[in-house]
TIKELUM-997537 format. One record per atom (N, C-alpha, C): atom name; residue number from 1; x, y, z. Coordinates in Angstrom, 3 decimals. Example, Ala and Ser with C-alpha at 12.3 -4.5 7.8 and 13.67 -1.06 7.14 Angstrom:
BEGIN
<node atom="N" n="1" east="13.190" north="-5.690" up="7.800"/>
<node atom="CA" n="1" east="12.300" north="-4.500" up="7.800"/>
<node atom="C" n="1" east="13.200" north="-3.300" up="7.800"/>
<node atom="N" n="2" east="12.850" north="-2.250" up="7.080"/>
<node atom="CA" n="2" east="13.670" north="-1.060" up="7.140"/>
<node atom="C" n="2" east="12.900" north="0.030" up="7.870"/>
! end
This chain:
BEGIN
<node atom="N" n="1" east="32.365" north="169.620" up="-54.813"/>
<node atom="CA" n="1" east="31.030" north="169.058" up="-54.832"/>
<node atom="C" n="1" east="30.637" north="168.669" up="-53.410"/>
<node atom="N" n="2" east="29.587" north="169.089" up="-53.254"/>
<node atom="CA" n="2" east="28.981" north="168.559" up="-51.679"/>
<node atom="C" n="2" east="28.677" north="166.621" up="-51.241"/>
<node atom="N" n="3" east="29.244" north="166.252" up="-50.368"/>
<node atom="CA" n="3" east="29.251" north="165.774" up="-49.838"/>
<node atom="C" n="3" east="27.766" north="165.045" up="-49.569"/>
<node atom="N" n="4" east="27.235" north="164.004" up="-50.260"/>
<node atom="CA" n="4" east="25.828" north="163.495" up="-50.636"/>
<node atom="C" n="4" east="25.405" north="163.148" up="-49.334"/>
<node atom="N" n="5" east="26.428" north="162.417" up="-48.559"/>
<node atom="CA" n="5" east="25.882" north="161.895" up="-47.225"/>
<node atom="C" n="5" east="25.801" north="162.905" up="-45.998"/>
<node atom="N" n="6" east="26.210" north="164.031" up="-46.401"/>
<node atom="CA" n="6" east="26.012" north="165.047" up="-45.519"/>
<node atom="C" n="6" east="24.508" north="165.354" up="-45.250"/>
<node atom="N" n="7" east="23.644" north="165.932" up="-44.123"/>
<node atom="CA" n="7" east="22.736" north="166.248" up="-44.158"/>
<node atom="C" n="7" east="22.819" north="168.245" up="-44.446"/>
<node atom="N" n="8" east="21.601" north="168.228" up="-44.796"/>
<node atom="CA" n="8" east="21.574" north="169.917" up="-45.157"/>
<node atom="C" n="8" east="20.634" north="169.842" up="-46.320"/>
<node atom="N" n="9" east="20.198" north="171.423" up="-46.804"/>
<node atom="CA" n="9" east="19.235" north="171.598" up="-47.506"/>
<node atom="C" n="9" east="19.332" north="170.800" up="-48.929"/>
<node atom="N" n="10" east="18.000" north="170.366" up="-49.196"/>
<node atom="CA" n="10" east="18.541" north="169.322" up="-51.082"/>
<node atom="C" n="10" east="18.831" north="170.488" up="-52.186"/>
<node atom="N" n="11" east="20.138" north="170.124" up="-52.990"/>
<node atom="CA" n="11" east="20.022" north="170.812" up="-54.237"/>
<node atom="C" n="11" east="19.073" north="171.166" up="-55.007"/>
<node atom="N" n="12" east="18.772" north="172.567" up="-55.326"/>
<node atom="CA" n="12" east="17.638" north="172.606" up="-56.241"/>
<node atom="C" n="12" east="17.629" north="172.080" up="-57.917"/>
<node atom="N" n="13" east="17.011" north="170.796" up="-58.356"/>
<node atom="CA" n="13" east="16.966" north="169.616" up="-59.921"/>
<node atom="C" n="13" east="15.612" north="169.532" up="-59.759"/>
<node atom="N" n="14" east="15.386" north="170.602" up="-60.612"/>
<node atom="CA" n="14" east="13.558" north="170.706" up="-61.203"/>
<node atom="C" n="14" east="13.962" north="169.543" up="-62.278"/>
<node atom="N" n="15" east="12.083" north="168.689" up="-62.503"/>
<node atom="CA" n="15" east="12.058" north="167.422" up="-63.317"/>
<node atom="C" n="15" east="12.335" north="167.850" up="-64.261"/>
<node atom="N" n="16" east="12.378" north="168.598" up="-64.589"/>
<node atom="CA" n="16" east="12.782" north="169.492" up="-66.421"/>
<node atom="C" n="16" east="14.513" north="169.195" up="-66.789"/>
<node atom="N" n="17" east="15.183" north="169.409" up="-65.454"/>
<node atom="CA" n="17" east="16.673" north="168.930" up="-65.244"/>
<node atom="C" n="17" east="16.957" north="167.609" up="-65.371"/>
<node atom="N" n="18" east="16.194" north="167.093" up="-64.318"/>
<node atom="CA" n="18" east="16.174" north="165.321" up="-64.556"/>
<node atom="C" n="18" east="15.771" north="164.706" up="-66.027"/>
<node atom="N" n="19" east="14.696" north="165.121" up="-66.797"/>
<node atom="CA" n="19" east="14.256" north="164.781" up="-67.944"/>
<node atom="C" n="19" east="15.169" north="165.124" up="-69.067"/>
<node atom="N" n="20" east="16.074" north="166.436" up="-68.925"/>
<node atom="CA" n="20" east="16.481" north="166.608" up="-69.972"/>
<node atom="C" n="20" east="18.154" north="165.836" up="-69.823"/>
<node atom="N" n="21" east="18.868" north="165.443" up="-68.077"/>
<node atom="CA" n="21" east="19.625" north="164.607" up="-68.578"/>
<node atom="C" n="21" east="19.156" north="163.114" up="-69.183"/>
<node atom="N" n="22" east="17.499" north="162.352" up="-68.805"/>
<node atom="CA" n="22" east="17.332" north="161.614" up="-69.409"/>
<node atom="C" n="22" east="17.557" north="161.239" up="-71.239"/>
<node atom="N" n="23" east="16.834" north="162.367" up="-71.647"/>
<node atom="CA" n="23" east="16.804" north="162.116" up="-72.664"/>
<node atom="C" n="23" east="18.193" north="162.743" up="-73.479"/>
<node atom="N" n="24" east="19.665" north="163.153" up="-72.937"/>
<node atom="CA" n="24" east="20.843" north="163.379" up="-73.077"/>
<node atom="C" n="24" east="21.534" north="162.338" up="-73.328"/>
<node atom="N" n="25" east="21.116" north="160.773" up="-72.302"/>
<node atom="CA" n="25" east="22.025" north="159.967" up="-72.149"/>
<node atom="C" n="25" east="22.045" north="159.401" up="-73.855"/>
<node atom="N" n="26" east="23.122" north="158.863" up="-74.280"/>
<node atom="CA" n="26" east="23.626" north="158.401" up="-75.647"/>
<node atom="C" n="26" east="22.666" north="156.702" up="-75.704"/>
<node atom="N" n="27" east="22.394" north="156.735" up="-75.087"/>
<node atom="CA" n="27" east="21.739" north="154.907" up="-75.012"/>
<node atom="C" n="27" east="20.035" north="155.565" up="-75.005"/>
<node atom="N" n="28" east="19.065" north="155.071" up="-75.686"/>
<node atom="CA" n="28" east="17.913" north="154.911" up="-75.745"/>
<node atom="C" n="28" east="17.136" north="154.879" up="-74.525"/>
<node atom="N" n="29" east="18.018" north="154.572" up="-72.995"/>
<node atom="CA" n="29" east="17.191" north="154.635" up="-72.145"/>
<node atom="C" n="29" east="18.387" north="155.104" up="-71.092"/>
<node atom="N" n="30" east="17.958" north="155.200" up="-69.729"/>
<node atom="CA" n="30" east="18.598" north="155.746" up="-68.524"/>
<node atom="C" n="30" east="18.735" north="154.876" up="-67.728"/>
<node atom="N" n="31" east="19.806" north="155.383" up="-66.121"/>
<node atom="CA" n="31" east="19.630" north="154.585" up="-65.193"/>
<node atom="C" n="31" east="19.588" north="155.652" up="-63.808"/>
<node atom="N" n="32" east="19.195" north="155.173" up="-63.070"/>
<node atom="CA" n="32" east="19.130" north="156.031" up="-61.719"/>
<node atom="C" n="32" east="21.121" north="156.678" up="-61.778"/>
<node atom="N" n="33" east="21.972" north="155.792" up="-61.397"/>
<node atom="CA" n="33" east="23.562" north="155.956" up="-61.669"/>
<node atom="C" n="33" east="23.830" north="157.062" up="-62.518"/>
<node atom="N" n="34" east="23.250" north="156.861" up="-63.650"/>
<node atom="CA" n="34" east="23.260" north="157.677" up="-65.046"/>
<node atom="C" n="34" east="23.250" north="159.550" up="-64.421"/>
<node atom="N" n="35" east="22.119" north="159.526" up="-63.922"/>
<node atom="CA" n="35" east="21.529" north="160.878" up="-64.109"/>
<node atom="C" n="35" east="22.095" north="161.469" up="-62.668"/>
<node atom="N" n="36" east="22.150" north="160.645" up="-61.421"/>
<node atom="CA" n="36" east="22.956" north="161.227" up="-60.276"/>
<node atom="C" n="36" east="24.181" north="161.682" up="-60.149"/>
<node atom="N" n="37" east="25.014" north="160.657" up="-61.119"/>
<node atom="CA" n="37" east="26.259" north="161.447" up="-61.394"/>
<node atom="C" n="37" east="26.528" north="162.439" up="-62.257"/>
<node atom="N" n="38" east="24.813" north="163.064" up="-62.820"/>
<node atom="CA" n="38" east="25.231" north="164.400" up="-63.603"/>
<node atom="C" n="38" east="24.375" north="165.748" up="-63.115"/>
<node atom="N" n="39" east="23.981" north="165.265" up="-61.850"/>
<node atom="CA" n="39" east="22.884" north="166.005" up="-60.936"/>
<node atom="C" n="39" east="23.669" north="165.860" up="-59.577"/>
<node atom="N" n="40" east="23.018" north="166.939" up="-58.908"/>
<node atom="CA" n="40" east="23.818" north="167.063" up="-57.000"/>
<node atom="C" n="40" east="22.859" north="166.703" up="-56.633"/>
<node atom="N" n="41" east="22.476" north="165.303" up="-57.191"/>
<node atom="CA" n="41" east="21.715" north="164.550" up="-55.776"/>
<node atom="C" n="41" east="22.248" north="163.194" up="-55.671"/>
<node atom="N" n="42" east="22.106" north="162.149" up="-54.458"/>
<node atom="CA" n="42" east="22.288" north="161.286" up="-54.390"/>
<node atom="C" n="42" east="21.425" north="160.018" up="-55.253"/>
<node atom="N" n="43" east="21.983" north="158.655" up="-55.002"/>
<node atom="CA" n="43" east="21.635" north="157.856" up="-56.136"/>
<node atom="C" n="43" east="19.725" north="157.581" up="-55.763"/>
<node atom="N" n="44" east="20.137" north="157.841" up="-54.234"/>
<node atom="CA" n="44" east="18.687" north="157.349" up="-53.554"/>
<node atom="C" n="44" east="17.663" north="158.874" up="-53.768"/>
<node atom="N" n="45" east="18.256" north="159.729" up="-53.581"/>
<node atom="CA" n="45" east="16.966" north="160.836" up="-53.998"/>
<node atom="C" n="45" east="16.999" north="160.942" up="-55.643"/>
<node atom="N" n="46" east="17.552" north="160.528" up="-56.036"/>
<node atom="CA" n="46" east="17.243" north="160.430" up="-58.059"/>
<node atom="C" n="46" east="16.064" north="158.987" up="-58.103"/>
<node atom="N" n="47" east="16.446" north="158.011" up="-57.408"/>
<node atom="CA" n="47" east="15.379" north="156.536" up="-57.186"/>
<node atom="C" n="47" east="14.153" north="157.442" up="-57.078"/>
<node atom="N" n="48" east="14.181" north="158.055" up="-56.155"/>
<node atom="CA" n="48" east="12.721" north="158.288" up="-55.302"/>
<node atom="C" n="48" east="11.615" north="159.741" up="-56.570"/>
<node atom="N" n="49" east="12.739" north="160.648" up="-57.185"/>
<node atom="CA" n="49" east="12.538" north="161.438" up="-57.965"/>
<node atom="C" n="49" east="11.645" north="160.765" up="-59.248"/>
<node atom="N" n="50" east="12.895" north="160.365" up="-59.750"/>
<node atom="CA" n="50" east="12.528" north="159.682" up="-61.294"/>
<node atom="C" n="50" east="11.115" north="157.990" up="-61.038"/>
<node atom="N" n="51" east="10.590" north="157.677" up="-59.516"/>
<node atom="CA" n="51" east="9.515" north="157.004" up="-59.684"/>
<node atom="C" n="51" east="8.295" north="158.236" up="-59.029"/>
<node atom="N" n="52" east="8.623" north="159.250" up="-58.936"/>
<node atom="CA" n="52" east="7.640" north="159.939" up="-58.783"/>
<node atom="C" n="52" east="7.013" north="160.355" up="-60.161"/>
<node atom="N" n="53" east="8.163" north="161.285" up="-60.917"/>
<node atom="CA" n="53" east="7.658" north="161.267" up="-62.154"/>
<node atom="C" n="53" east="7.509" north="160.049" up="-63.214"/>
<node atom="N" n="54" east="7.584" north="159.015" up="-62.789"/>
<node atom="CA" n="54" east="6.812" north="157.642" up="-63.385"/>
<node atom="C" n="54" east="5.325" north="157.765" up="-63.055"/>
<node atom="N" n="55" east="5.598" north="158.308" up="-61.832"/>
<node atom="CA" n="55" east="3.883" north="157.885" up="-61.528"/>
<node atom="C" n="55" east="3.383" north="158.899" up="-62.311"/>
<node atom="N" n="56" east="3.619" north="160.324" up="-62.034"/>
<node atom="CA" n="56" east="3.004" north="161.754" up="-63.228"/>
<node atom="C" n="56" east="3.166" north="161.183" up="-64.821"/>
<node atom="N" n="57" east="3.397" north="160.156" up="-65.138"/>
<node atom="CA" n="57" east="3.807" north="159.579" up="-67.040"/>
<node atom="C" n="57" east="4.701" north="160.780" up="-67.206"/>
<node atom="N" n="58" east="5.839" north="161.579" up="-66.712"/>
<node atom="CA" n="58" east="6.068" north="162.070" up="-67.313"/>
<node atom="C" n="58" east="7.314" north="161.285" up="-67.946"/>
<node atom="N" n="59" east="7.879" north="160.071" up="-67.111"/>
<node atom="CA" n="59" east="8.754" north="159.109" up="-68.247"/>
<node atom="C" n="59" east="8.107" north="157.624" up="-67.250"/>
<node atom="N" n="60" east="8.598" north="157.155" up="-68.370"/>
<node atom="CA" n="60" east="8.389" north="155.472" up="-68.311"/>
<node atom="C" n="60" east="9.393" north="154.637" up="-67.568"/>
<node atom="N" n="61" east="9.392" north="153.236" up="-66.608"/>
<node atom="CA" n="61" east="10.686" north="152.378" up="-66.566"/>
<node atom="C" n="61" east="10.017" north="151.304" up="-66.434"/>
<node atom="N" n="62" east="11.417" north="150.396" up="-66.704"/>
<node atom="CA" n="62" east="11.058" north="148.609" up="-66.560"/>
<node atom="C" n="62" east="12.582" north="147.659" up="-66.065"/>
<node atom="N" n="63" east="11.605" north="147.130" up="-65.207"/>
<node atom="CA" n="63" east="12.788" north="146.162" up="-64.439"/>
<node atom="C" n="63" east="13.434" north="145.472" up="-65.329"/>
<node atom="N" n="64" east="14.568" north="145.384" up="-65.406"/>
<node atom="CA" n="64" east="15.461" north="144.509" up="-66.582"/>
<node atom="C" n="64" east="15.753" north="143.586" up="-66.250"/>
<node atom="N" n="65" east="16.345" north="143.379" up="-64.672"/>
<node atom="CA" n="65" east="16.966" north="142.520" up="-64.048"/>
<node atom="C" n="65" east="17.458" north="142.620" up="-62.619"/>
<node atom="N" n="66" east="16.339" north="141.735" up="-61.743"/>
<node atom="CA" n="66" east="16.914" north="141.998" up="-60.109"/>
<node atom="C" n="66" east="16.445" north="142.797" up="-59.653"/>
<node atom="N" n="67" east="16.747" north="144.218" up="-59.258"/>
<node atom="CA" n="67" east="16.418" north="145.324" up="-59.159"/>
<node atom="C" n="67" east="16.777" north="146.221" up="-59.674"/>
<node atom="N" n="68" east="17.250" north="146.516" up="-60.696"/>
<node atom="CA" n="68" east="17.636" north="146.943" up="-62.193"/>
<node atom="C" n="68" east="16.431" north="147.737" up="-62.815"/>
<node atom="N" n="69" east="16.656" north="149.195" up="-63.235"/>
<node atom="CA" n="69" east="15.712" north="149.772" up="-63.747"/>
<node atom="C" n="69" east="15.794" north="150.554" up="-64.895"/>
<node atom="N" n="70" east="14.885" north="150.630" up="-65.985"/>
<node atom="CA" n="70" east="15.906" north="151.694" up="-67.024"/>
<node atom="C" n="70" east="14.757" north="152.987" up="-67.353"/>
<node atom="N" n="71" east="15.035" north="153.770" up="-67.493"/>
<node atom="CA" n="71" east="14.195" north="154.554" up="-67.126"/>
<node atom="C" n="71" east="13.880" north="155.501" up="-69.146"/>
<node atom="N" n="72" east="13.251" north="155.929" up="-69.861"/>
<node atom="CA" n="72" east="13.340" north="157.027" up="-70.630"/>
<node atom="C" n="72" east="12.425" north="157.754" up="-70.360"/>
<node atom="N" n="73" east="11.904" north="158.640" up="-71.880"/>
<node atom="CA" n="73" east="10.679" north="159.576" up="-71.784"/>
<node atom="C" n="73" east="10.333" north="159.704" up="-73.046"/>
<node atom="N" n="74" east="9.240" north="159.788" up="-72.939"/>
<node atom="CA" n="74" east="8.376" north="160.248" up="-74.833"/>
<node atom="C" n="74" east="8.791" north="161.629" up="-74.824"/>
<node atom="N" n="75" east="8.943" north="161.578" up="-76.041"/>
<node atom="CA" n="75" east="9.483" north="163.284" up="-76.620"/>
<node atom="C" n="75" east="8.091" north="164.048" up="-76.027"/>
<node atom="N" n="76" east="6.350" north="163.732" up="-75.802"/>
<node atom="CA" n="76" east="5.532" north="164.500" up="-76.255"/>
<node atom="C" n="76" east="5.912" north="165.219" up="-74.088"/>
<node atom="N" n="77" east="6.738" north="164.950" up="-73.163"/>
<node atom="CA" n="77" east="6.723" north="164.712" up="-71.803"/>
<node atom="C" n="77" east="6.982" north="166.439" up="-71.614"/>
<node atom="N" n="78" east="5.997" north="166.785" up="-70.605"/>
<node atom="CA" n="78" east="6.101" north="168.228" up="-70.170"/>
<node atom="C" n="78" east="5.553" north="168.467" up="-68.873"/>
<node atom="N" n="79" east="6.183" north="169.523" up="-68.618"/>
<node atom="CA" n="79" east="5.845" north="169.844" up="-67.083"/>
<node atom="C" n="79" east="5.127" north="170.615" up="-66.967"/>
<node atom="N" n="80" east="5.144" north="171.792" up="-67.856"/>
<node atom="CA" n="80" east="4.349" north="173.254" up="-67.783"/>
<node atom="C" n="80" east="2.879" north="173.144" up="-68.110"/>
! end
């Protein structure tokens, strides 16, 4: 596995990848942690990913605690 802190080109994880490990995880909702360790990106480009597609509604999050975030998605969520 590549080396996250390395610089070089980003892995290609279309939101369709990110969304569908969201809605994979066994718990009702996600965490940034969650989905980076099942994606080749780092914890900080999954942060920056998964509040982009917050902003598109294509999933939802809410601070739980601190800086604590949990992230899911409505089944109706599409890209195409």
């Amino acid at each position: 596995m590549k080396d996250m802190a390395t610089r070089g080109p980003e892995p290609k994880v279309s939101d369709d990848r990110l969304l569908e490990v969201i809605d994979n995880d066994d718990r009702p909702f996600s965490t940034v942690a969650y989905v980076a360790n099942r994606v080749e990106l780092s914890n900080t480009r999954v942060r920056q990913r998964m509040a982009a597609m917050v902003e598109k509604g294509y999933i939802r999050s809410e601070k739980v605690a601190g800086d604590i975030k949990i992230y899911w998605s409505d089944s109706s969520a599409s890209f195409r």
